[in-house]
C-alpha positions in Angstrom: -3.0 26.8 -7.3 -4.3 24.9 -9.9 -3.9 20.7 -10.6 -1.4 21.2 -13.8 0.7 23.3 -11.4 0.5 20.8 -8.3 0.7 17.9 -10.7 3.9 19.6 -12.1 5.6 20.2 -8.7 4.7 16.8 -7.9 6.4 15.7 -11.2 9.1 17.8 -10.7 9.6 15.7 -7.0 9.5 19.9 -5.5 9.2 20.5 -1.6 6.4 22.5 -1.9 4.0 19.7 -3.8 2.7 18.2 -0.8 1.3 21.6 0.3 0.1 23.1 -2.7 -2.0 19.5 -2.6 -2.8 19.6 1.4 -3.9 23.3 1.2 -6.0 22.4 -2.2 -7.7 18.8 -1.5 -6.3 18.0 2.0 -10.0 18.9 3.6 -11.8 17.0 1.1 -9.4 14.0 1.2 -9.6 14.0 5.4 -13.5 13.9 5.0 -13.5 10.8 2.9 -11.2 9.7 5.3 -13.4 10.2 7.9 -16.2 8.6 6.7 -14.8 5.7 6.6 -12.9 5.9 9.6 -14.3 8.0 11.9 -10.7 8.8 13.7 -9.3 11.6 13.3 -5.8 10.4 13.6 -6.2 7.3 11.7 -8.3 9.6 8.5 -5.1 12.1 8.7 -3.0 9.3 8.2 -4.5 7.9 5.4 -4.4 11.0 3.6 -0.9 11.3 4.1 -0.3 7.9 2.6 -2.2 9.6 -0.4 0.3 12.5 -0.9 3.4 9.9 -0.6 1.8 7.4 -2.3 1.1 10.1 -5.1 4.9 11.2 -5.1 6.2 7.7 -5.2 4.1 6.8 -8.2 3.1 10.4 -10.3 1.6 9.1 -13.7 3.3 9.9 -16.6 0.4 12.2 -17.9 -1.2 14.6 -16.1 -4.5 13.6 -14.7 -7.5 14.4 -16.3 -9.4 14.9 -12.6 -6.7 15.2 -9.8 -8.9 15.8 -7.0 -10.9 12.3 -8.0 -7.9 10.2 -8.7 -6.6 11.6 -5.0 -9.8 11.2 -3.5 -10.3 7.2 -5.0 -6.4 6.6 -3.2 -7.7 8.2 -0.2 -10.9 6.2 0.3 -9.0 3.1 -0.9 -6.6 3.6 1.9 -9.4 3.9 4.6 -10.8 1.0 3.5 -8.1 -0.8 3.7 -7.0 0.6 7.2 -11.0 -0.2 7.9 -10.3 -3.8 7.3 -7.9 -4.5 8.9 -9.1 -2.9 12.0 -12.7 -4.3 11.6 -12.3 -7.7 10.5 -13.7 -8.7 14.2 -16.0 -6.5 14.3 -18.0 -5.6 11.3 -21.5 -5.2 12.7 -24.1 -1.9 12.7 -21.3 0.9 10.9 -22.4 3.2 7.9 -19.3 1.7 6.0 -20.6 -2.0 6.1 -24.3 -1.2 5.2 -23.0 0.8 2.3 -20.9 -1.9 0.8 -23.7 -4.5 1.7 -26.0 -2.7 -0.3 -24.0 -2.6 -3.3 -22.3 -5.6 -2.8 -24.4 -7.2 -5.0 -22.6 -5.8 -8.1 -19.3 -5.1 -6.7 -17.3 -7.8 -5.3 -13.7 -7.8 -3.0 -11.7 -10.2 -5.1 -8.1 -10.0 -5.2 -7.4 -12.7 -8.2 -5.7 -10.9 -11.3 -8.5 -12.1 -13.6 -11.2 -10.5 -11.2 -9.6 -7.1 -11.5 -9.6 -6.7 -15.3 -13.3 -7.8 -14.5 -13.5 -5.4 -12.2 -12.1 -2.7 -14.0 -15.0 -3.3 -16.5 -17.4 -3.2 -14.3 -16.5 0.1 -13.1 -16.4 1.1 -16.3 -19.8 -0.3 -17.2 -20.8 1.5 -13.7 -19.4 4.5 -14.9 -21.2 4.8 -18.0 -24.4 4.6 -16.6 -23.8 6.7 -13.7 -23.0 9.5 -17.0 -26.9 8.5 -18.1 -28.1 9.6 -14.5 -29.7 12.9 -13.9 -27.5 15.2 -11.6 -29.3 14.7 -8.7 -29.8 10.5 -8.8 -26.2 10.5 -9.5 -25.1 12.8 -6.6 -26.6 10.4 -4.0 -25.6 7.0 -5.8 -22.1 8.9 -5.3 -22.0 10.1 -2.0 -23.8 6.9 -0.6 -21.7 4.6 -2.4 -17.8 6.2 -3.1 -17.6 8.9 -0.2 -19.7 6.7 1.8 -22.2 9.1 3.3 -24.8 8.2 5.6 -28.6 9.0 4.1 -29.1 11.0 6.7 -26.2 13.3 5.7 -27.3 12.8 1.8 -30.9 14.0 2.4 -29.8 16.7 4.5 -27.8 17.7 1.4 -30.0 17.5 -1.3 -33.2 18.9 1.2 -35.0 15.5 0.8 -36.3 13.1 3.7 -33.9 10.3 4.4 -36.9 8.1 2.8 -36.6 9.4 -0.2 -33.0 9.0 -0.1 -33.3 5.0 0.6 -36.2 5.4 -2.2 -34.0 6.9 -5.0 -30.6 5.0 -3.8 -33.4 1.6 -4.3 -34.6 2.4 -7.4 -30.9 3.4 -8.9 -29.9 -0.4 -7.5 -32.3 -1.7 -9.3 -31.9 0.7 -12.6 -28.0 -0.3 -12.3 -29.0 -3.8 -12.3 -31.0 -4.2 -15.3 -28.3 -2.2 -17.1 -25.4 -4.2 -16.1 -27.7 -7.4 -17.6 -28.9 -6.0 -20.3 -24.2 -5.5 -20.8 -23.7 -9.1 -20.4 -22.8 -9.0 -16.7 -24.7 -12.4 -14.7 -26.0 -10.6 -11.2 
């Protein structure tokens, strides 16, 4: 089925939405899930806040990339379900050393002026993942939205995990001097 027609049911509040989207994205949704989570039960879970949190609130236009905008509710669910269940213990996991590393350039801030700060970051972010080759901006992704472990990325792109941590370094650091030569202090 394609996204106009799930977006549609979805619009349309039909039955059948939440499995056109769970037989379309549900797989790709649970992994992000579980790379956060690593729970199977907890993963499902948040993807199932996705589809209702999707029906409660469908946009007014269609989306222009479903399976991202589902995909960023997902991952922001597990985070937020990681959170709260790691606040204790937030030592050695793939999640933490992920966010550490980019943390840098991303902060957690909930204050309403920080978000519209935010939101232009990830714009600014945005724009120069779109100058990246293909293959930089793969890994930057997976490391850093799905969360991958290097391992996992170098297995995927048939590098060495070195050269994963080599490229993900050198992007940091390419990301940085762009965000400063945009105005942003680092």
């Amino acid at each position: 089925m394609e996204d106009r027609e799930i977006y549609e049911l979805f619009k349309c509040k039909s039955e059948k939405a939440i499995a056109a989207v769970s037989e379309k994205y549900g797989r790709y949704c649970l992994a992000i899930a579980m790379h956060i989570l690593g729970n199977a039960e907890d993963a499902e879970e948040c993807v199932n806040d996705t589809w209702l949190a999707f029906w409660a609130s469908v946009p007014e236009e269609e989306p222009k990339n479903l399976k991202l905008l589902l995909a960023k509710i997902t991952r922001n669910f597990a985070l937020n379900r990681y959170n709260a269940e790691k606040r204790e213990k937030r030592g050695g996991s793939e999640v933490c050393l992920a966010l550490e590393e980019i943390n840098e350039f991303v902060s957690g801030e909930d204050d309403t002026a920080e978000k519209v700060v935010q939101a232009e970051l990830m714009a600014a972010i945005n724009s120069f993942l779109r100058g990246l080759p293909e293959r930089e901006c793969g890994i930057f992704i997976n490391r850093y939205f799905k969360l991958e472990t290097t391992v996992h990325i170098a297995e995927m792109y048939g590098v060495t995990e070195s050269n994963v941590h080599k490229i993900l370094s050198r992007t940091r650091t390419k990301l940085k001097n762009y965000l400063i030569k945009e105005g942003y202090e680092i």
